[in-house]
N, C-alpha and C positions, 0 to 999 in steps of 0.2 A: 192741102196738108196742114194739120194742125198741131203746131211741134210739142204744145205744152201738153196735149192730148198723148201722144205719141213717148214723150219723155216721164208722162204717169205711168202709161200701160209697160213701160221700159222698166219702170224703178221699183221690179221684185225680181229675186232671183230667178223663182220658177219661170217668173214670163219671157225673162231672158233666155234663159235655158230654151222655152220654145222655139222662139226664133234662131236659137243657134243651131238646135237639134232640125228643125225645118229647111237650112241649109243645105241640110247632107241627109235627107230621109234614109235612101239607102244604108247609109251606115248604121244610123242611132234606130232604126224602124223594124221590124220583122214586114215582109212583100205585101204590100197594101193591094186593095181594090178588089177585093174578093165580095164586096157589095154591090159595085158598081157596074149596072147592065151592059150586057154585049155592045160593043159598038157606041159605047161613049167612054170617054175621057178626061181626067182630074189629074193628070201627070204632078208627082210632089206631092200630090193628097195620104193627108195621115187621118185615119180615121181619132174620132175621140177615144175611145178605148185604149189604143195606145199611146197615147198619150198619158193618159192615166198612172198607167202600168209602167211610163219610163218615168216623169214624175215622184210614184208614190202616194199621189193625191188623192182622192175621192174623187166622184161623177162631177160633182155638184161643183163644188174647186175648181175643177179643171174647167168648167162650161163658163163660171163667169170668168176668168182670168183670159178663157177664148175670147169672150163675148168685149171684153175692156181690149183686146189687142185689134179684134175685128173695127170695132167701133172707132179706133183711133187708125183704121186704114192700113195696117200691118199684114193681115191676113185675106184671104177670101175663105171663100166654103163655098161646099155642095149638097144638100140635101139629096141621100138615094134614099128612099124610103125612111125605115127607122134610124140609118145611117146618117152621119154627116164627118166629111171632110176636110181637112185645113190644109191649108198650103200659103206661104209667105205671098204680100204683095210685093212683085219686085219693084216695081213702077212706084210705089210709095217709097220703100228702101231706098231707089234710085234718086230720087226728089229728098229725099233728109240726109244723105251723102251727099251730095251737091249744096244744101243747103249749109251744113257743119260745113265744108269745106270752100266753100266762101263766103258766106255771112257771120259766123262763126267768130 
C-alpha cells in the first residue's frame, strides 16, 4: 500500500465521490452486469458508463480518474469485452483503515 499514492487519487471530489458511491452500488447505480457473460461474476461491479452519468463527467475524465484510483490500489476492474467494470478494493481500504488508525 502506497498512502501518498492513495491520498493523491483521494484529493478530488469526484474520486471521492467514487469510492463513496462504490460503497453502496445498489443505491447510487441503476442494476449492473447486463455485459457480463452467463456464469461469471464481478459482484459491486459498476460499469464505466455509469459512472459517467452519476458523476457528470466525460468518458475520458472519468477513465483517468479510474485509472489514478486503480493504480493507487483502491479499485479492481474487469474487462468483458468492450466493457469494463470497477468495484472498490476492500483489502486496500481495509490496510489504510488500519493504517490511519494506528500510525496515524
Amino acid at each position: 500500500m502506497d498512502i501518498i499514492e492513495i491520498c493523491k487519487a483521494l484529493g478530488n471530489e469526484t474520486r471521492l465521490n467514487i469510492m463513496l458511491w462504490l460503497r453502496d452500488p445498489g443505491a447510487h447505480f441503476p442494476p449492473q452486469g447486463l455485459h457480463i457473460p452467463e456464469g461469471e461474476s464481478f459482484e459491486g461491479g459498476v460499469c464505466v458508463g455509469s459512472l459517467c452519468d452519476k458523476a457528470a463527467v466525460a468518458q475520458s475524465t472519468m477513465s483517468h480518474y479510474l485509472d489514478l484510483l486503480h493504480k493507487a490500489g483502491l479499485l479492481e476492474s474487469r474487462r468483458y469485452g468492450k466493457w469494463t467494470y470497477y468495484r472498490r478494493n476492500e483489502q486496500t481500504i481495509r490496510e489504510l483503515r488500519d493504517y490511519i488508525e494506528h500510525r496515524l
